[in-house]
C-alpha positions, 0 to 999 in steps of 0.5 A, spaced: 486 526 472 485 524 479 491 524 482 495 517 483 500 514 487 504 508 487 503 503 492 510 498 492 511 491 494 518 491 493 516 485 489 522 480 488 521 475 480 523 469 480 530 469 479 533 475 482 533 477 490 531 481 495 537 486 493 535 487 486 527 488 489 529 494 494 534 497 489 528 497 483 523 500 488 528 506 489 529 507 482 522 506 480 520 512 486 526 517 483 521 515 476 515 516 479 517 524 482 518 525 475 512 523 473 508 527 478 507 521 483 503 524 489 506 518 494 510 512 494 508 507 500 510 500 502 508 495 505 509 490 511 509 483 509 513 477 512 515 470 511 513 472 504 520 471 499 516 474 494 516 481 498 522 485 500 519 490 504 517 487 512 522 492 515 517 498 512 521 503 516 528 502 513 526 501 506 522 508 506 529 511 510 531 508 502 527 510 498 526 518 502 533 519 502 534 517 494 528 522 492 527 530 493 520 531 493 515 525 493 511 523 500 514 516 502 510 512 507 507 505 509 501 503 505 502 499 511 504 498 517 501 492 521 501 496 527 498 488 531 506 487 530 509 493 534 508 497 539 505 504 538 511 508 541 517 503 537 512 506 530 512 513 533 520 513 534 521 510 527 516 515 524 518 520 528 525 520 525 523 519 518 519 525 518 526 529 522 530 527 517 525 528 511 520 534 513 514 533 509 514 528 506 512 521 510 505 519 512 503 512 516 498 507 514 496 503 518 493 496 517 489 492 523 492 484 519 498 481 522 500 481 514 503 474 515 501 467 517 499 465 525 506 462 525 510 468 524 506 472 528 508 468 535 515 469 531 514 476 532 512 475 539 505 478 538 499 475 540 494 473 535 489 477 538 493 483 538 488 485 532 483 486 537 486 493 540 488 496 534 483 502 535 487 504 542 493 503 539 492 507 534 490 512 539 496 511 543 500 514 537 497 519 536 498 521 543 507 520 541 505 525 536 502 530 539 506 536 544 509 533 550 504 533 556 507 536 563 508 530 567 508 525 561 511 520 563 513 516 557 515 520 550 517 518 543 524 522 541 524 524 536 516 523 535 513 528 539 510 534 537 512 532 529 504 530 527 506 525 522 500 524 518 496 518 520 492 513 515 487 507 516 489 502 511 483 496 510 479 491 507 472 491 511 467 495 514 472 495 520 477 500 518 472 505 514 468 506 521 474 507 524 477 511 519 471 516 520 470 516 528 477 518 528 477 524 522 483 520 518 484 519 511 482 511 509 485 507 503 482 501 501 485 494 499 481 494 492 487 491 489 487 484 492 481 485 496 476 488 492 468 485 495 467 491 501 469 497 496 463 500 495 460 500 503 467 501 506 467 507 502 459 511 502 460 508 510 467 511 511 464 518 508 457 518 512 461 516 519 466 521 518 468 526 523 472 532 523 479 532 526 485 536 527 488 532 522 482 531 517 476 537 516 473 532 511 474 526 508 479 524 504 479 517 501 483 513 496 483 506 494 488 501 491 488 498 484 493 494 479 494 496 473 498 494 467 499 499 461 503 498 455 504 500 449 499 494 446 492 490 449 496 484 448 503 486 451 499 489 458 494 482 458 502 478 457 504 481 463 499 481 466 499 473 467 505 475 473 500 478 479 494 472 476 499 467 477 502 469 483 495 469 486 493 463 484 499 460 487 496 463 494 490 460 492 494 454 492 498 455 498 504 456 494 507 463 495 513 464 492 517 470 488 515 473 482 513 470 476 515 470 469 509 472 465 506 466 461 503 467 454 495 462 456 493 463 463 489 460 461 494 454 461 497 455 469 490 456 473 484 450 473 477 451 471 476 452 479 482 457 481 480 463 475 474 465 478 477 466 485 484 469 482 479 474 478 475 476 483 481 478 486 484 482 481 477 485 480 479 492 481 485 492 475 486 496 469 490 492 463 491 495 457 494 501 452 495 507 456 489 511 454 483 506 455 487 505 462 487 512 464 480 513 462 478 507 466 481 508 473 478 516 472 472 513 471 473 508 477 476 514 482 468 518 479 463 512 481 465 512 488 467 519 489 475 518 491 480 523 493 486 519 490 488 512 487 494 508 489 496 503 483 500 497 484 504 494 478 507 487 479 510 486 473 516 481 472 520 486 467 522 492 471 524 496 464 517 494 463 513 496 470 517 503 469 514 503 461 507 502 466 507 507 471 510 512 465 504 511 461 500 512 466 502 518 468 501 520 462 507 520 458 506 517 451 
């Protein structure tokens, strides 16, 4: 089986809140190093209602300090929104109080809309320098140099393994020049996958982190005991998405029993090709597929997303995935 991971938006269904979210993503992690999970990464989202991770760091202090072996990281952080040294102090003190277990993803998008981003009090062209931002942080990592005249402490000296986070071209190139493990976005934005993927692998340079390539890319998956339970609860994510289609972000989702009732003729195709890298359906039709999913491009890894509105029902999922029937 190839290995997997579990990507976590900490995802709030409708009904609940941001509390209830952040002690499901917990539970959900203490499952999940059970079952064998390699990592458990969150992401950065703001102004989002339906997502309860936007202070990455803090939750992935949560989730580390609730759990004894699994790796925990960003899948990402949205470096444009921060300082370099304010993310190596953060994650150099995750890794001081959780040796072993913390990695970076990081992500070149805002991960909200421009209004938030002046709320940040980021620039929109911050994305611009994301390539010398990262290397800023790798610089915090690395051992102090003799006249440095700005540290990261704690941070300094810990190497706190670093990933680039993408959907396009962008991301793979840089991932390759710099020598670092790449993941891609598949599970919301699958259309480059493929040529970010051979790019990533043909451009790849050897680095003191990295001496071949490593990639992985994300998927979402469904998996329940029957075909017609996992496309049942399926129906959350393809509503939400039509819902940002529609400009509409909310929390998420009841499952609904005809899909086919809540999005138009129009909005289907666009939700779909979204969702084109998803695997529904009883545990051992969605394991073979992701195997043959991680086979046809060559992967490392696969990271798995599940948003399911029944928290019982999401934990059910990843078990079955994991392999426990």
């Amino acid at each position: 089986m190839t290995p997997l991971s579990i990507l976590d938006l900490a995802f709030v269904p409708s009904g609940s809140g941001p509390a209830d979210a952040l002690r499901n993503s917990l539970d959900l992690a203490q499952h999940a190093e059970r079952w064998g999970y390699r990592r458990f990464w969150l992401a950065e989202h703001h102004n989002m209602i339906g997502i309860a991770s936007a202070a990455t760091a803090v939750v992935i202090g949560h989730v580390a300090g609730g759990t004894k072996t699994i790796r925990v990281g960003a899948g990402g952080v949205m470096l444009p929104n921060h300082a370099p040294l304010v993310i190596a102090e953060q994650f150099g003190t995750l890794e001081s109080l959780y040796p072993g277990r913390i990695d970076l993803g990081l992500g070149r998008a805002p991960g909200t809309d421009q209004v938030t981003v002046r709320a940040l009090r980021r620039s929109i062209d911050s994305a611009e320098t994301f390539p010398q931002d990262v290397l800023e942080l790798q610089r915090y990592f690395e051992a102090p140099q003799p006249g440095q005249g700005v540290q990261a402490v704690p941070g300094a000296g810990l190497r706190v393994p670093l990933w680039i986070l993408g959907s396009s071209l962008f991301g793979a190139k840089l991932a390759g020049m710099l020598g670092l493990p790449y993941a891609f976005a598949s599970h919301f934005a699958p259309a480059a996958l493929h040529d970010a993927i051979r790019i990533y692998r043909e451009e790849f340079q050897p680095s003191r982190q990295l001496e071949r390539p490593y990639a992985m890319a994300g998927v979402n998956v469904v998996a329940a005991e029957t075909d017609e339970e996992a496309a049942r609860h399926f129906t959350s994510i393809q509503q939400q998405f039509t819902n940002l289609l529609r400009g509409m972000p909310g929390r998420l989702p009841p499952p609904v029993d005809d899909i086919d009732s809540y999005w138009t003729p129009a909005e289907e195709p666009r939700a779909a090709g979204m969702l084109a890298c998803s695997f529904v359906g009883q545990a051992e039709t969605v394991r073979r597929e992701i195997n043959e999913f991680a086979t046809q491009l060559g992967l490392d890894e696969v990271i798995v997303a599940s948003a399911i509105y029944d928290h019982s029902a999401r934990l059910r999922s990843y078990e079955l995935v994991a392999g426990g029937d």
